[in-house]
C-alpha positions in Angstrom: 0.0 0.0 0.0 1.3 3.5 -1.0 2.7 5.6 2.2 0.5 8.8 1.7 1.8 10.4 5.1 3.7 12.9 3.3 3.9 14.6 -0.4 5.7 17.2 -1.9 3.7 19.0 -4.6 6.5 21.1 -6.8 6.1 24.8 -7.5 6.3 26.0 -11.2 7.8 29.4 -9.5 11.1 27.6 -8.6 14.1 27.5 -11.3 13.7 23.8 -12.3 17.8 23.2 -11.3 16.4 24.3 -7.9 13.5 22.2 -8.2 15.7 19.2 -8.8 17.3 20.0 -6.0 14.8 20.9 -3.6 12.8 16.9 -4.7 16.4 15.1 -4.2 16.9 16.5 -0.6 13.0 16.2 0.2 13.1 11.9 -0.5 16.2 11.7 0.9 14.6 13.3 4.1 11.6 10.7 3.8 8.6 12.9 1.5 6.7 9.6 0.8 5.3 11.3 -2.6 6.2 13.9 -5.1 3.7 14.9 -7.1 5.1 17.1 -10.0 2.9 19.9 -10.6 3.6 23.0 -13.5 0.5 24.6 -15.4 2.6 26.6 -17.3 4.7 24.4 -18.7 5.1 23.6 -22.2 4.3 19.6 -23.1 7.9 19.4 -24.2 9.1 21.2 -21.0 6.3 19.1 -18.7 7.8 15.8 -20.8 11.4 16.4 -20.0 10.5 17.4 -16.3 9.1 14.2 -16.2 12.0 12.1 -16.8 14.4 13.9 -15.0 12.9 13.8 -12.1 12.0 10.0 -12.2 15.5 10.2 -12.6 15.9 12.3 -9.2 13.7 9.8 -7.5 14.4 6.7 -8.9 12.3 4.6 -6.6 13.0 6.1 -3.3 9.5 7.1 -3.3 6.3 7.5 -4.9 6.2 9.9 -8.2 3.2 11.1 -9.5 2.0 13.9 -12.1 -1.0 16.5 -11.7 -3.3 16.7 -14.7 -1.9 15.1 -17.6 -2.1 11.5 -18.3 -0.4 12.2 -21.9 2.9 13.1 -20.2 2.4 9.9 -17.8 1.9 7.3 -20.7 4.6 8.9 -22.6 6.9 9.0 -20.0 5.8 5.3 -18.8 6.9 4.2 -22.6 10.1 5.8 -22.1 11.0 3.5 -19.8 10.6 6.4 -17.0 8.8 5.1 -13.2 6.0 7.3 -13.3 3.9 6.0 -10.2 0.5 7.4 -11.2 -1.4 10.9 -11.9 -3.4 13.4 -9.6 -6.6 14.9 -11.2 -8.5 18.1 -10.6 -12.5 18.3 -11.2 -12.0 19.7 -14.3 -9.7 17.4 -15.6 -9.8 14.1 -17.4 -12.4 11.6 -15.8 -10.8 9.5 -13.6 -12.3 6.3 -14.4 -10.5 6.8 -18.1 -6.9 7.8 -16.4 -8.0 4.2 -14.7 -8.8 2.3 -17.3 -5.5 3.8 -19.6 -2.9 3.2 -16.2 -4.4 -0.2 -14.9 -4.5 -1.0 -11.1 -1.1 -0.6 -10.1 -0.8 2.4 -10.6 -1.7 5.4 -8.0 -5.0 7.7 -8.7 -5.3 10.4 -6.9 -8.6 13.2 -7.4 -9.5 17.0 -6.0 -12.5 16.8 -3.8 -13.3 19.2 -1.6 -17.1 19.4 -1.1 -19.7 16.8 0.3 -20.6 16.5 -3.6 -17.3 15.5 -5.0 -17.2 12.9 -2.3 -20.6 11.7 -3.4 -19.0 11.3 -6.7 -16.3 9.4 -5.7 -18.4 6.9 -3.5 -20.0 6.0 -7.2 -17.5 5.0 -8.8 -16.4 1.6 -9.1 -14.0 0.4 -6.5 -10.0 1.0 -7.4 -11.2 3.8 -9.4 -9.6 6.2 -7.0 -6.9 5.7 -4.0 -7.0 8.8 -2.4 -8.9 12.5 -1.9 -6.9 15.5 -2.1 -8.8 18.0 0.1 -8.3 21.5 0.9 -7.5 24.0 0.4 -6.8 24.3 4.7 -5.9 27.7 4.0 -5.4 30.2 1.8 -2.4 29.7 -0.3 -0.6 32.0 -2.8 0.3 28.7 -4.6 -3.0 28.7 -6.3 -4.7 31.8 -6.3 -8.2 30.5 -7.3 -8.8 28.2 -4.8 -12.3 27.3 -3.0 -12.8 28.9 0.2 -10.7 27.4 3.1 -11.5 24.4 5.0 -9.9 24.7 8.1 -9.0 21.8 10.3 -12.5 21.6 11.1 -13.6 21.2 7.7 -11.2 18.3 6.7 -12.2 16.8 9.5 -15.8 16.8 8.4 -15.0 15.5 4.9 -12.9 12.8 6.0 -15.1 11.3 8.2 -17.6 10.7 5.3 -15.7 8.8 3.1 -13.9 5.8 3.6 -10.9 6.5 0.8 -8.0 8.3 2.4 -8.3 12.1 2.4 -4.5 13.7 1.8 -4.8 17.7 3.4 -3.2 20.4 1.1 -3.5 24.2 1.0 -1.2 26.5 3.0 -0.3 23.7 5.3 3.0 24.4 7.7 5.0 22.4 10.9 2.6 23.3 13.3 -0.7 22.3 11.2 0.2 18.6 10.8 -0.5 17.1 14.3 -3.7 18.8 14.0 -5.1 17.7 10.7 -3.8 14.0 10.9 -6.0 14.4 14.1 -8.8 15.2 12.3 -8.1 12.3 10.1 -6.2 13.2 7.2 -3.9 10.1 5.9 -1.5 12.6 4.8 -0.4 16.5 4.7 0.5 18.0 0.6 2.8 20.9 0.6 4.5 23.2 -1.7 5.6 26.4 -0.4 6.3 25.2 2.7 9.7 22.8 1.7 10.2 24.5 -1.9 10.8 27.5 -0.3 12.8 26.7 2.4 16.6 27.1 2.6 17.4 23.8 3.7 14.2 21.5 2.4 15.6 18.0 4.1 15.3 20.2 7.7 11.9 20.9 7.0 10.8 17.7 5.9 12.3 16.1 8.9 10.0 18.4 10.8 6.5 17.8 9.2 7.5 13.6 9.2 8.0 14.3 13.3 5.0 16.3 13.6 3.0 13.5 12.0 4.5 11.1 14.3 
């Protein structure tokens, strides 16, 4: 079973040589997931992201990409260990990305209202392993985000569903202990290790505070 405690979502605002950086010293610090996310991207650019960083990972964790199953297959028939994909509401249905990937692979999908997770309690089982919810606060990282959930609000979603509800959205140290709490399987953050001066520190500090 994938370890969803823990995943690094990249931010599109960090030099990619950075990036790489910032991923390699985040799995060697135990992230559990790295979810490579860049909306502004280029396919080409998004493409040779890919491999490089499946390169930068090689196994030592589970690697993911938001959005586009296109850059997943292709990278998958490069010979690249591309672990799955992570879809919004607006994006591809996830019962196709499914049906493309097969079972093994991971299938993550953006809920964050009672409806959504009406929609995934429809769908066939091993459609989709896990909820992204949030956002638990307001985040610069994606400026037209729902209104906040707070802890309290998590907390409310994830006790209606019984797939695993990862938290994301503004989420720092001293949030974790709090949302896992509340019964979040895992915390998703971006600013909070890409924009850090020492990313392994950090990362060391969220896996404690979910201890």
């Amino acid at each position: 079973m994938t370890d969803l405690s823990l995943h690094l979502v990249t931010d599109h605002r960090v030099p990619f040589p950075r990036l790489r950086d910032i991923v390699d010293e985040a799995v060697t610090a135990g992230v559990t997931v790295v979810q490579l996310r860049d909306k502004l991207a280029t396919g080409g650019e998004l493409f040779a992201r890919t491999l490089d960083l499946a390169d930068v990972v090689a196994g030592r964790c589970t690697f993911v990409v938001d959005d586009r199953l296109d850059i997943v297959l292709a990278a998958r028939d490069r010979g690249a260990r591309v672990d799955g994909i992570h879809l919004g509401q607006s994006d591809l249905p996830v019962d196709a990305a499914r049906a493309l990937l097969g079972r093994g692979a991971l299938v993550g999908w953006t809920a964050n209202t009672p409806a959504h997770l009406a929609a995934a309690a429809a769908f066939p089982e091993g459609t989709v392993d896990y909820l992204g919810v949030g956002v638990i606060r307001a985040t610069a990282t994606k400026p037209d985000h729902p209104q906040p959930l707070g802890v309290d609000g998590l907390a409310e979603l994830a006790a209606s569903t019984a797939l695993p509800c990862v938290a994301i959205g503004g989420i720092g140290v001293d949030d974790v202990a709090a949302l896992r709490h509340a019964g979040a399987a895992g915390v998703a953050v971006v600013s909070a290790v890409c924009a850090a001066d020492d990313p392994g520190a950090v990362v060391r500090e969220l896996r404690a505070a979910a201890a």
